[in-house]
gemmi code that builds the backbone of each chain (N, CA, C; Angstrom):
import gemmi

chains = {
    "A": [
        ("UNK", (-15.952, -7.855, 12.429), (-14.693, -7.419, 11.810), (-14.746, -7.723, 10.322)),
        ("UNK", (-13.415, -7.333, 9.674), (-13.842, -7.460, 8.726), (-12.054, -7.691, 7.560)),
        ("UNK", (-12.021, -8.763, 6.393), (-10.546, -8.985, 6.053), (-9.960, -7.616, 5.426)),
        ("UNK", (-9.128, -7.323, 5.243), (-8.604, -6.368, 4.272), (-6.955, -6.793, 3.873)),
        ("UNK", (-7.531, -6.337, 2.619), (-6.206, -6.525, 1.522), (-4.913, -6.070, 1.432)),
        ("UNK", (-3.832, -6.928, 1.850), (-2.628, -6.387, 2.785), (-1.297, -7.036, 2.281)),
        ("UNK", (-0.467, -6.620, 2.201), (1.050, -7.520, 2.206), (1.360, -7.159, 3.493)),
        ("UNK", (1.271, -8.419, 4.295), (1.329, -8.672, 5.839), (2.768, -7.813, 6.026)),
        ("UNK", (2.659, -7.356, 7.486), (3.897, -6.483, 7.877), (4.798, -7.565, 8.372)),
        ("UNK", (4.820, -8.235, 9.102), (5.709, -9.470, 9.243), (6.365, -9.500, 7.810)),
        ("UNK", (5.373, -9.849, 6.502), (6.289, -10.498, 5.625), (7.037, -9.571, 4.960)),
        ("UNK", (6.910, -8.549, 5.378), (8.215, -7.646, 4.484), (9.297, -7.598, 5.542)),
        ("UNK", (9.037, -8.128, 6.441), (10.476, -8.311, 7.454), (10.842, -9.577, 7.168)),
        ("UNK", (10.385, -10.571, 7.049), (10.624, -11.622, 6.648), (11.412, -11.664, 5.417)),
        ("UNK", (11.049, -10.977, 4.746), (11.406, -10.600, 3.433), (13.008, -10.365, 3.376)),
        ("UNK", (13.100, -9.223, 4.353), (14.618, -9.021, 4.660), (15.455, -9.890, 5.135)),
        ("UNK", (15.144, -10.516, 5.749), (15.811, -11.666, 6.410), (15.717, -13.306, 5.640)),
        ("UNK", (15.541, -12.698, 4.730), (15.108, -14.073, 3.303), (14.364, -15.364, 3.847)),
        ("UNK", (13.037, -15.347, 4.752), (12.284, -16.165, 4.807), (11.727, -16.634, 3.901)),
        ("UNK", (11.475, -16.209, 2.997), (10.355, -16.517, 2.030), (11.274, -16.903, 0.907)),
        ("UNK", (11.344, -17.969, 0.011), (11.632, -18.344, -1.116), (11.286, -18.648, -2.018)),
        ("UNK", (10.269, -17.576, -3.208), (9.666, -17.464, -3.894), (10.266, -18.600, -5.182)),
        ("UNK", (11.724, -17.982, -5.162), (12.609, -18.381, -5.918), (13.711, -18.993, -5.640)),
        ("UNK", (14.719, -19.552, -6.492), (15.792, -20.248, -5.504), (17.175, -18.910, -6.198)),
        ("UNK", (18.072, -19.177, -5.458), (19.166, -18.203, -5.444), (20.823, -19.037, -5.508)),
        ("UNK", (21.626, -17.923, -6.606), (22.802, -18.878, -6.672), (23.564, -18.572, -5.282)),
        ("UNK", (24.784, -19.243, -5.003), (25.275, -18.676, -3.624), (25.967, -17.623, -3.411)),
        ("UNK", (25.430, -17.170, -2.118), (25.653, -15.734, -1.799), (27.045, -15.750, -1.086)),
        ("UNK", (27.747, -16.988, -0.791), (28.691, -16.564, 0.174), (28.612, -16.916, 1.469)),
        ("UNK", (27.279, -17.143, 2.010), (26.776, -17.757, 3.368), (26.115, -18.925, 2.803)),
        ("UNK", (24.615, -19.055, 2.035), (23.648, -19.626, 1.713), (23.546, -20.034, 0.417)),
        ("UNK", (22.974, -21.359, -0.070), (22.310, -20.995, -1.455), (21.202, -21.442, -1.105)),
        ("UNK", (20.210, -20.971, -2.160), (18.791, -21.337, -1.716), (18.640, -22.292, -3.208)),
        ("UNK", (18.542, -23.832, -3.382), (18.444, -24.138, -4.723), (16.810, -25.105, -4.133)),
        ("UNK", (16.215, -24.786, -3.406), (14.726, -25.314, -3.202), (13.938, -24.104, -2.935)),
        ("UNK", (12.735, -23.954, -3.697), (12.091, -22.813, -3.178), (10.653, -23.540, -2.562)),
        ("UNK", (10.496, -22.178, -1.434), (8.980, -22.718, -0.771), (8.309, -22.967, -1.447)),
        ("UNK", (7.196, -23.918, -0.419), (5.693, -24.515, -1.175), (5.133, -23.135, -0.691)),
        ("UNK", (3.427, -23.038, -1.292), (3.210, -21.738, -0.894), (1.328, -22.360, -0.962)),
        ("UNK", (0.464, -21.799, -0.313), (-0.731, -21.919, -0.463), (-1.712, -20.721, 0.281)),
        ("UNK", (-2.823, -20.987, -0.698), (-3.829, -20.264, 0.110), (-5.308, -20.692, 0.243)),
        ("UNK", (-5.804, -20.399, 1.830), (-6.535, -20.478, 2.189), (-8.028, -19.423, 2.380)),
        ("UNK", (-9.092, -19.929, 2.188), (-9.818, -18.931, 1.730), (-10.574, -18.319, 3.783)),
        ("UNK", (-10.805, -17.728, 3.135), (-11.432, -17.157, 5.149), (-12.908, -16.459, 5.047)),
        ("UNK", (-13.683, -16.580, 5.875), (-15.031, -15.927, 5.876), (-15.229, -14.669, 5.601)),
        ("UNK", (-15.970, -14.295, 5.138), (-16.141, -12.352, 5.597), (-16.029, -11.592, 7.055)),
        ("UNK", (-16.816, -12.596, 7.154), (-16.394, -12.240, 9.028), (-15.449, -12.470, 9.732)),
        ("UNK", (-14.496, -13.054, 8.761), (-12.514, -12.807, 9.955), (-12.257, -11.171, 9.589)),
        ("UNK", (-10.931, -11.487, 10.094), (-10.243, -10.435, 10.367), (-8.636, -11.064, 9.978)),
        ("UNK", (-8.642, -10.617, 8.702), (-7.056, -11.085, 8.191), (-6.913, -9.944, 7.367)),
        ("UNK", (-5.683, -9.004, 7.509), (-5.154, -7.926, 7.154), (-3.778, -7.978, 7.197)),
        ("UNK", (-3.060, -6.695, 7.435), (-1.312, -6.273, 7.888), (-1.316, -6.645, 8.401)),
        ("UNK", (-1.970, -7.267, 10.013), (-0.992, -7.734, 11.303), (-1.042, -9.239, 10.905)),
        ("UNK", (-1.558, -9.543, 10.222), (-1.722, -11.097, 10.184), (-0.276, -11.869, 9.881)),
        ("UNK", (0.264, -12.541, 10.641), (1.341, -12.762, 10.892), (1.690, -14.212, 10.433)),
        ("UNK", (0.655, -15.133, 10.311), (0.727, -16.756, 10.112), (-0.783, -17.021, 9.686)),
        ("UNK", (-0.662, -17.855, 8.729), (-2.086, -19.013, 8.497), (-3.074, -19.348, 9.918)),
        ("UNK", (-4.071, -19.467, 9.858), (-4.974, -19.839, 11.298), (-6.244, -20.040, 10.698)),
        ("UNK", (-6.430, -21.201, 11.622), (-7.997, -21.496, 11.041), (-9.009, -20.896, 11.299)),
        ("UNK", (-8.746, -19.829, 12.473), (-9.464, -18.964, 13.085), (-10.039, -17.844, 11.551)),
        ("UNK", (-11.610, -18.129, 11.515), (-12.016, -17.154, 10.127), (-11.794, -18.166, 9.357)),
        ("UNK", (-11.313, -18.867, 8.725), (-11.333, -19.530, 7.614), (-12.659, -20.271, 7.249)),
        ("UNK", (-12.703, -20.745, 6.223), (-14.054, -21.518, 5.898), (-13.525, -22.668, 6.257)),
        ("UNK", (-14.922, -23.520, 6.716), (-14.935, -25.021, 7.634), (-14.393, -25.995, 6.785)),
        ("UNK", (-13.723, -27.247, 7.082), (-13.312, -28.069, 6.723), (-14.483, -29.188, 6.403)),
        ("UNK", (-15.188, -28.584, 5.242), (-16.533, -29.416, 5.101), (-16.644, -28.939, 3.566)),
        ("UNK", (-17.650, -29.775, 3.076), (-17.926, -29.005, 1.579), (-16.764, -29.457, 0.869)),
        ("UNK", (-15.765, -30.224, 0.825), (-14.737, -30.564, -0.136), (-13.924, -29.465, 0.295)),
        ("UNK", (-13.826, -28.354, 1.027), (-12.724, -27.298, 1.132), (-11.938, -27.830, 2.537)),
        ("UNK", (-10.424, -28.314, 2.033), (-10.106, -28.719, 3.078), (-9.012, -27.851, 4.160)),
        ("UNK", (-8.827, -27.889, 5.289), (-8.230, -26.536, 6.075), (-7.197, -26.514, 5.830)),
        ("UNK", (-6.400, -25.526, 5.522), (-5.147, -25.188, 4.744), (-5.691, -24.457, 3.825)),
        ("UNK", (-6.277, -24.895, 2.978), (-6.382, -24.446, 1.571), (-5.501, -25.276, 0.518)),
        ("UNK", (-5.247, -24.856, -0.781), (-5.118, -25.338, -1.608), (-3.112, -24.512, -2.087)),
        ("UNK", (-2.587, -25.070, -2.798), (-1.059, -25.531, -2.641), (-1.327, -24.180, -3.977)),
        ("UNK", (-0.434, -23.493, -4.331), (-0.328, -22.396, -5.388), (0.903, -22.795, -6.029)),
        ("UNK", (0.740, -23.023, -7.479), (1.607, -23.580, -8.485), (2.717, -22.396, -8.553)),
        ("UNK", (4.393, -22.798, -8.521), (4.673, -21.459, -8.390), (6.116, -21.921, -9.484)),
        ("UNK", (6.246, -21.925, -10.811), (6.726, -22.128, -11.502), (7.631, -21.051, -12.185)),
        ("UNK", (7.275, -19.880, -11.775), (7.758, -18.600, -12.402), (8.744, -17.772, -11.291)),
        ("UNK", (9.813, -18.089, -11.864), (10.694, -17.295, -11.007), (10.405, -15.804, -10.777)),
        ("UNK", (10.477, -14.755, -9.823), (10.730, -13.540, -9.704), (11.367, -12.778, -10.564)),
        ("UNK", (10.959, -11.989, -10.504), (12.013, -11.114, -11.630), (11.634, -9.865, -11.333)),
        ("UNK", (12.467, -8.974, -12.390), (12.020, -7.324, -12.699), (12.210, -7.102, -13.727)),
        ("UNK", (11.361, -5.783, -14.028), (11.218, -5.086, -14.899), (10.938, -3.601, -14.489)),
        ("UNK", (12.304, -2.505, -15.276), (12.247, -1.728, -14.805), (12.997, -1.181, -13.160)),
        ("UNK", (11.808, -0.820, -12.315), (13.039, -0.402, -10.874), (11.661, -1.570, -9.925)),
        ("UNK", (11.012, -2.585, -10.605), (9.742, -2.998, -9.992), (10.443, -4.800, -10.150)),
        ("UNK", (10.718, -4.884, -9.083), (10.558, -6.784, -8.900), (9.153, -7.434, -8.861)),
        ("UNK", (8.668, -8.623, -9.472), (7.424, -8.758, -8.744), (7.557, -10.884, -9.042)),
        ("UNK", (6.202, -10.997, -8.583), (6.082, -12.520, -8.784), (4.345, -12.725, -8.711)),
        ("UNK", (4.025, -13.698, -9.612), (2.850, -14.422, -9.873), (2.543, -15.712, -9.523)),
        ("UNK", (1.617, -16.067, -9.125), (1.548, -17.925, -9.092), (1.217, -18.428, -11.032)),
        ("UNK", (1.857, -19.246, -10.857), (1.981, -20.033, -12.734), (0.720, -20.110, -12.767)),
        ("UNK", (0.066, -20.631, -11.833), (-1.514, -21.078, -12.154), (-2.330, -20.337, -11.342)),
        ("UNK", (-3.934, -21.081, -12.066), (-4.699, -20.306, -10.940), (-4.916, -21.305, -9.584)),
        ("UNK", (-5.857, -21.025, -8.553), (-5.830, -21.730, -7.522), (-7.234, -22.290, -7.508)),
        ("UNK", (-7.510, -23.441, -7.319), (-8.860, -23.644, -7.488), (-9.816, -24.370, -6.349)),
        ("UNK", (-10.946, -24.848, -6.091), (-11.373, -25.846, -5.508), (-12.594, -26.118, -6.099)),
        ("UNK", (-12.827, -27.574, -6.468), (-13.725, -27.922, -6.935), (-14.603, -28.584, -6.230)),
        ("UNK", (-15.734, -28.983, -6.458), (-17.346, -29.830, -5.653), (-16.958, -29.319, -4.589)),
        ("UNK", (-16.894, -27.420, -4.689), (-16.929, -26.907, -3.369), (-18.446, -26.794, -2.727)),
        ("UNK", (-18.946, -26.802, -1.778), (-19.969, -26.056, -1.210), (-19.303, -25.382, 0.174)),
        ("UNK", (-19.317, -23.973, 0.145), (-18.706, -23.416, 1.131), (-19.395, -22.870, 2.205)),
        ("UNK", (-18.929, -23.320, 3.781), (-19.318, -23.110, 5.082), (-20.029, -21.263, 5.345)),
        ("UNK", (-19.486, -20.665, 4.429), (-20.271, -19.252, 4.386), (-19.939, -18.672, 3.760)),
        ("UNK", (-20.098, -17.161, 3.479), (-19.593, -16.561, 2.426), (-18.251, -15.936, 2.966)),
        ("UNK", (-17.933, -16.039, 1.900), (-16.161, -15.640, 1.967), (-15.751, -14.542, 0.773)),
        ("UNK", (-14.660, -13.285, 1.346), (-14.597, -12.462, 0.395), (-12.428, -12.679, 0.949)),
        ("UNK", (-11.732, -13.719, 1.201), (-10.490, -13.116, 1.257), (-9.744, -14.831, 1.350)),
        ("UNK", (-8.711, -14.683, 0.296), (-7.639, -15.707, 0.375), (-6.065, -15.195, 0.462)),
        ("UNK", (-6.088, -15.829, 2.141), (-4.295, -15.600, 2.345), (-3.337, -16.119, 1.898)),
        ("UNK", (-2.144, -15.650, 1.365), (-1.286, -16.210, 0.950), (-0.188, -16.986, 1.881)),
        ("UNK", (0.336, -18.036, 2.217), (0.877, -18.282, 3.078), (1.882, -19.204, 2.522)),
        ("UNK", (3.546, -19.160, 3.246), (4.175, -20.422, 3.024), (4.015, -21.417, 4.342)),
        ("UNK", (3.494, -22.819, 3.330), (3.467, -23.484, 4.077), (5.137, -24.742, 4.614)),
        ("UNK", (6.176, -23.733, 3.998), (7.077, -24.564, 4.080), (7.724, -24.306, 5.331)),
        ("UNK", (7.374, -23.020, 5.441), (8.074, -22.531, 7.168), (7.446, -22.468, 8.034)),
        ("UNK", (8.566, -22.381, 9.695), (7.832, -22.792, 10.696), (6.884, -22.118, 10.976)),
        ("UNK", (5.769, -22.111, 11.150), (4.307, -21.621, 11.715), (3.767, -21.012, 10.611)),
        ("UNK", (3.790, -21.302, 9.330), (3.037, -21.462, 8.388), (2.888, -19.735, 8.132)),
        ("UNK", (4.104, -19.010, 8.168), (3.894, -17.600, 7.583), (2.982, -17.061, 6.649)),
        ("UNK", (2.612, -15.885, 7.365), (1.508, -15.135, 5.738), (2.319, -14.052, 4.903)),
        ("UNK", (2.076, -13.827, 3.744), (2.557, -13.323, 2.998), (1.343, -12.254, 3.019)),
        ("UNK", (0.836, -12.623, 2.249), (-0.350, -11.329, 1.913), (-1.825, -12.044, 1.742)),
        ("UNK", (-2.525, -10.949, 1.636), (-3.923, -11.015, 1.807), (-4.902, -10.559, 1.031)),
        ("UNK", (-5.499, -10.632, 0.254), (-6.176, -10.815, -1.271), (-7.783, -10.676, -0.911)),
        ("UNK", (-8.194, -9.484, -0.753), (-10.049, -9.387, -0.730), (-10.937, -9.386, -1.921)),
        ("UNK", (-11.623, -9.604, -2.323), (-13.089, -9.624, -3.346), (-14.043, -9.522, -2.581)),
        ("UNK", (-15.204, -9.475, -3.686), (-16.203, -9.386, -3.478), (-16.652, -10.874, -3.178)),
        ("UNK", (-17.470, -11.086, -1.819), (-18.124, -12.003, -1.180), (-18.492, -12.770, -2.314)),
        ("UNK", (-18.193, -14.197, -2.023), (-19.078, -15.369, -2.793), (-19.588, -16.480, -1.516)),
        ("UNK", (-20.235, -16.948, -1.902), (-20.816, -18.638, -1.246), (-20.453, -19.509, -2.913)),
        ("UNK", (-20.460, -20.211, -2.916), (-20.059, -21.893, -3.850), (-21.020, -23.085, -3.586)),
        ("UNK", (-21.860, -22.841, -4.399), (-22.307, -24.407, -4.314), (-22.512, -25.512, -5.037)),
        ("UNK", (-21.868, -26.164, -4.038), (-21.527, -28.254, -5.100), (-20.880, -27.282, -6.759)),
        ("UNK", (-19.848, -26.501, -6.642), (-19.159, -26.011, -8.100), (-17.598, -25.372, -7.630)),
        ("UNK", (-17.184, -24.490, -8.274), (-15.954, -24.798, -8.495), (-15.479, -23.284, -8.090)),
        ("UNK", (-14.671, -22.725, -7.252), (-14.045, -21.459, -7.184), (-12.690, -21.696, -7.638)),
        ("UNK", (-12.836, -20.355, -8.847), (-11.426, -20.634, -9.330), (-10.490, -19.375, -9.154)),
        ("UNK", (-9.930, -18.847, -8.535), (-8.815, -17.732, -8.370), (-7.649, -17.734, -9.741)),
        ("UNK", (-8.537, -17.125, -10.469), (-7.160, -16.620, -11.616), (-6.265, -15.539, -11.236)),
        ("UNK", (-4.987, -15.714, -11.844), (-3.870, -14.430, -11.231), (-4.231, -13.608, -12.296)),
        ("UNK", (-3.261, -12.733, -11.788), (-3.167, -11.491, -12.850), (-2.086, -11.776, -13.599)),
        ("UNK", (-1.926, -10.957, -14.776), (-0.884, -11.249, -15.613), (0.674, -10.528, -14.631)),
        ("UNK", (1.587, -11.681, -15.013), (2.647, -11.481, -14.040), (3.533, -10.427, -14.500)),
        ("UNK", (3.788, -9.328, -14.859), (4.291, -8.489, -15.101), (3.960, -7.201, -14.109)),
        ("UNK", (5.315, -5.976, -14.304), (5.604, -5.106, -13.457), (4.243, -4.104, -13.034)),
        ("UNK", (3.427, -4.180, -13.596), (2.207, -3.289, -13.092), (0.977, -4.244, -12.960)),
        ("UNK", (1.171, -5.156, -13.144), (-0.161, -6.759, -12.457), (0.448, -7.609, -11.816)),
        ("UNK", (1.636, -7.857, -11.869), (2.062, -8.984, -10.636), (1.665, -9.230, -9.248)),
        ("UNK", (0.948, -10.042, -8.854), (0.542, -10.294, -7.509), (1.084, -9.732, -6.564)),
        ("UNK", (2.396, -9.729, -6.815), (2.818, -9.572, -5.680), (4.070, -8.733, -6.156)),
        ("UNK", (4.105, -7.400, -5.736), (5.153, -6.273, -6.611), (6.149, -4.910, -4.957)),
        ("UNK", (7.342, -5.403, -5.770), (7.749, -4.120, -4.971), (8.816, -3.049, -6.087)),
        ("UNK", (8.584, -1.480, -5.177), (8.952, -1.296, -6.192), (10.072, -0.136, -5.797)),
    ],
    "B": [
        ("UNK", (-25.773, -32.398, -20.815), (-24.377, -32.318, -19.971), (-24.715, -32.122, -18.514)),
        ("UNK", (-24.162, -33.315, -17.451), (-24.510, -33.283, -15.860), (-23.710, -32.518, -15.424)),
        ("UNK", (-24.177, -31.512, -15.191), (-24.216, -30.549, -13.633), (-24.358, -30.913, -12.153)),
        ("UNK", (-22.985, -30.927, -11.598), (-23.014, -31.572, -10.238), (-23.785, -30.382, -9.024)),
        ("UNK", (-24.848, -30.575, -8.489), (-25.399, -30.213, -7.780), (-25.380, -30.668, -6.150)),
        ("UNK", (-26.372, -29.942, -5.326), (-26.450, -30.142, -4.256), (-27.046, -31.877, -3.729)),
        ("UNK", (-28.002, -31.776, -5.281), (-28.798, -32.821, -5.412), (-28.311, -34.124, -5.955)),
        ("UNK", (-26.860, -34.063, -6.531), (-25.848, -35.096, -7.171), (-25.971, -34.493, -8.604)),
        ("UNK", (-25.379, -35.133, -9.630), (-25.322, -35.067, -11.014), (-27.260, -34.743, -11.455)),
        ("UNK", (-26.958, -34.102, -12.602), (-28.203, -33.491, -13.194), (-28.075, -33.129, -14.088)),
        ("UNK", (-29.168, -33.569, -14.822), (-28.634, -33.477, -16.553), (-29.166, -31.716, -16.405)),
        ("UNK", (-28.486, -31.087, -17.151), (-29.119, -29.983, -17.680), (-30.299, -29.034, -17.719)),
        ("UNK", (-30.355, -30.101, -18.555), (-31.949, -29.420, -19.542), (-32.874, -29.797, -18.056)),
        ("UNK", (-32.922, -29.796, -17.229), (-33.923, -30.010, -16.301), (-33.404, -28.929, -14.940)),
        ("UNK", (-32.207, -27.870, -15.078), (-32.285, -26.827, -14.611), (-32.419, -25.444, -15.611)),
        ("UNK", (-32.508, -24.837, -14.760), (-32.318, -23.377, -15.325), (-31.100, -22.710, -14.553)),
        ("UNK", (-30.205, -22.189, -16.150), (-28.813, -21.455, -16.022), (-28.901, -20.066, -15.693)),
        ("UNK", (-28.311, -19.626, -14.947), (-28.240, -17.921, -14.850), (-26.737, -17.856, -15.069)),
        ("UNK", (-26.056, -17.009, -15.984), (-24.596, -16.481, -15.333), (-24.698, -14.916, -15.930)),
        ("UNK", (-23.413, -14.524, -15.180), (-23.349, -13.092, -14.955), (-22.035, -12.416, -14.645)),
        ("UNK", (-21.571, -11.496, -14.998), (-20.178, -10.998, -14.996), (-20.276, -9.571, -13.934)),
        ("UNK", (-19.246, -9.854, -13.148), (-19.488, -8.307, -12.462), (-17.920, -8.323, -12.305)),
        ("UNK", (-17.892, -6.960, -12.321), (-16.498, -6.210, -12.408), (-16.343, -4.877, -11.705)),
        ("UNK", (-15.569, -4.902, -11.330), (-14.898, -3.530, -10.449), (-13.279, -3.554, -10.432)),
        ("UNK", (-12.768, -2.328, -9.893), (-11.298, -1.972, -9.820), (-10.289, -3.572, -9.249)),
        ("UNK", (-10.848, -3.983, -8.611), (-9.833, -5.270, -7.971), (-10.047, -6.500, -8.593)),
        ("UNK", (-11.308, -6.593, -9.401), (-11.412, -8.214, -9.689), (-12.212, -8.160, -10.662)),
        ("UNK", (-12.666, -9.224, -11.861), (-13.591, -9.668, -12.694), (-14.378, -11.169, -12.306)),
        ("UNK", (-15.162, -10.646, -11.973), (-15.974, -11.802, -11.561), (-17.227, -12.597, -12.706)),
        ("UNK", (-16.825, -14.075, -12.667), (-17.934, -14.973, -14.000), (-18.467, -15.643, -12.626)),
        ("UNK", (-19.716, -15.547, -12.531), (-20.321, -16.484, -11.898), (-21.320, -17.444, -12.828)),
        ("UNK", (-21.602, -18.551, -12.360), (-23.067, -19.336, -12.928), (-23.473, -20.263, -12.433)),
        ("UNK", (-24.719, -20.163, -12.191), (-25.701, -20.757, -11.410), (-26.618, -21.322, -12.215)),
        ("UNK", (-27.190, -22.732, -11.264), (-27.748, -23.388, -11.808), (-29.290, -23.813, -10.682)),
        ("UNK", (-30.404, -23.405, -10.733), (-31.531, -23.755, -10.634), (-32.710, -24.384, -10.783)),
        ("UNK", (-33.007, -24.943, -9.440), (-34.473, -26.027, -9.960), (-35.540, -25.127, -9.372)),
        ("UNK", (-36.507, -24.823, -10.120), (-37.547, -23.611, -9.665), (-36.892, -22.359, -8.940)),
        ("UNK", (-37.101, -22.323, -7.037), (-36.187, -21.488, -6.213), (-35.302, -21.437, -5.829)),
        ("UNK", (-34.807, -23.018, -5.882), (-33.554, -23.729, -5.137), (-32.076, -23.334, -6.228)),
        ("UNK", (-31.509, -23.016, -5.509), (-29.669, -22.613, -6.036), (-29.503, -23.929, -5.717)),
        ("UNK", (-28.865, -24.613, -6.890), (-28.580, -26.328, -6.673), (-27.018, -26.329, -6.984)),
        ("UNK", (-26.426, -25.754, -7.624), (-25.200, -25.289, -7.945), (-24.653, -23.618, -7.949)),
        ("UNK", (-23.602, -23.573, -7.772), (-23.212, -22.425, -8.103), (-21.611, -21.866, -8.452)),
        ("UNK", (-20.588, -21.615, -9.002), (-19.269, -21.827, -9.498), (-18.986, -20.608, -9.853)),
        ("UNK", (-17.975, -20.384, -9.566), (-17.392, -18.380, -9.778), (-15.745, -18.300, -10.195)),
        ("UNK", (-15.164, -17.969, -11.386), (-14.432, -17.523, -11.993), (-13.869, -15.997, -10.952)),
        ("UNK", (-12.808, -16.147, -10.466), (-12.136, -14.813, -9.959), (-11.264, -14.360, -10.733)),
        ("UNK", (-11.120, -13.350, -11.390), (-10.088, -13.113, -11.677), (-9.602, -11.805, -11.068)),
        ("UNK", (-8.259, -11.854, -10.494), (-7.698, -10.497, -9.498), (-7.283, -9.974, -10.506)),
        ("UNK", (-7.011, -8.846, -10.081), (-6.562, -7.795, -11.216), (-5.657, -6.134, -10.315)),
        ("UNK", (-6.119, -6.490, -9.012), (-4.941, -5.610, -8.269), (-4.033, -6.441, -7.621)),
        ("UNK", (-2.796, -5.473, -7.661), (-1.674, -6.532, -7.429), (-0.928, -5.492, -5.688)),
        ("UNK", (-0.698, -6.386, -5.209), (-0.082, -5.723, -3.560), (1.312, -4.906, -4.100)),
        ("UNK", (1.835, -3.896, -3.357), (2.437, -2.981, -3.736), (3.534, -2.813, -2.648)),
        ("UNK", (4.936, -2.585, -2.271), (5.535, -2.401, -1.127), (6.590, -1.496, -1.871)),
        ("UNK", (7.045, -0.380, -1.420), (7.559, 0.510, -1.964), (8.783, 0.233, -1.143)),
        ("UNK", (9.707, 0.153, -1.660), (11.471, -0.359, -1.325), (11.861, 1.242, -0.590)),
        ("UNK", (11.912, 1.761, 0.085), (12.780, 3.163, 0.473), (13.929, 2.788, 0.943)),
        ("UNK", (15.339, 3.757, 0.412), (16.091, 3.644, 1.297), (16.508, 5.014, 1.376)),
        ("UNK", (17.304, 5.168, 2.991), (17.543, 6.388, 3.367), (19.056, 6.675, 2.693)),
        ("UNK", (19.237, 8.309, 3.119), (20.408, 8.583, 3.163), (21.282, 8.704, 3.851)),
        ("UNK", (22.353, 8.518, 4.061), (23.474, 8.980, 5.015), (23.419, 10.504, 4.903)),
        ("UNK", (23.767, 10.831, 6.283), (23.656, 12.003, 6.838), (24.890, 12.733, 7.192)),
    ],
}
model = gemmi.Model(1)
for chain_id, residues in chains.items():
    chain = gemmi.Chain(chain_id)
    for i, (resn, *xyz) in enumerate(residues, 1):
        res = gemmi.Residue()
        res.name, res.seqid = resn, gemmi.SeqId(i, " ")
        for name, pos in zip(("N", "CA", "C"), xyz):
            atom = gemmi.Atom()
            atom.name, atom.element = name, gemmi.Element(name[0])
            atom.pos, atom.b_iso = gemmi.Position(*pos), 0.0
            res.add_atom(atom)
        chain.add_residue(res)
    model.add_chain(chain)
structure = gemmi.Structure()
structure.add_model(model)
structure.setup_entities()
């Protein structure tokens, strides 16, 4: 099998139903949201299978908990509120995501996005490249610039 | 300057550097590698994404 690059179908339902808290929100009248999720991603082999149906984080496919890469993955700095521009909302991680004195369990071409603040560790989306292996050095995932036509993560 | 390897810290000048940039529509990739004769003793890769996920908002009309 093989990963492909997806904004999970779960999370746009999720979405509707305001699982995900990119950002925090003043009150609506029912809710306020003044904590927003932690959020991370985990990197996965070439040989999983993480796409649209992918519904939650799983270690199933992921790279081994060896090599300094530990299971979960790594926590995504998320400092930048949501916004729009135009008829396009979108959001970026502040930083990039990194792991260092990696040596990685195989080659890997896909890191899921996931909150790890909710129950069963929801996926957001799913992020493919081109295959790397890492050794004893450093993989660093830079974002794109956070605006309405590069934002990671865009609806429109 | 030590280069952490497979082999522990290593000064430099006693490998050989390769790096290399590859690029396509989704990503810019810096890799660089570090070598003792055949052996890949290090290796470290710069991602940078550059496509961003897309969900198109529709709403219907009343009928």
């Amino acid at each position: 099998m093989a990963n492909t690059q997806a904004f999970c179908t779960s999370a746009k339902q999720e979405i509707l139903n305001g699982s995900h808290a990119l950002g925090t929100q003043a009150a609506n009248g029912v809710r306020t949201v003044t904590t927003k999720d932690a959020f991370k991603m985990a990197l996965y082999l070439a040989s999983a299978t993480v796409n649209a149906t992918t519904t939650a984080y799983s270690v199933t496919g992921e790279l081994a908990a060896s090599g300094n890469y530990t299971a979960g993955g790594n926590a995504v700095t998320n400092a930048t509120v949501p916004t729009t521009s135009g008829t396009t909302a979108f959001w970026t991680p502040s930083a990039s995501v990194s792991w260092v004195a990696l040596t990685s369990s195989g080659s890997f071409d896909c890191a899921l996005l996931y909150n790890d603040t909710s129950t069963g560790d929801l996926a957001v989306a799913a992020f493919t490249f081109g295959a790397q292996s890492i050794v004893a050095g450093t993989f660093n995932l830079t974002m794109p610039t956070n605006d309405a036509t590069t934002g990671l993560i865009r609806i429109a | 300057m030590m280069i952490t390897t497979i082999h522990g810290l290593v000064d430099d000048a006693l490998l050989e550097k390769r790096v290399g940039v590859d690029e396509n529509e989704n990503e810019i990739v810096n890799w660089t590698e570090y070598w003792v004769r055949d052996e890949l003793v290090h290796r470290s890769v710069d991602m940078h994404l550059k496509a961003a996920l897309f969900a198109d908002a529709v709403s219907a009309n009343f009928e």
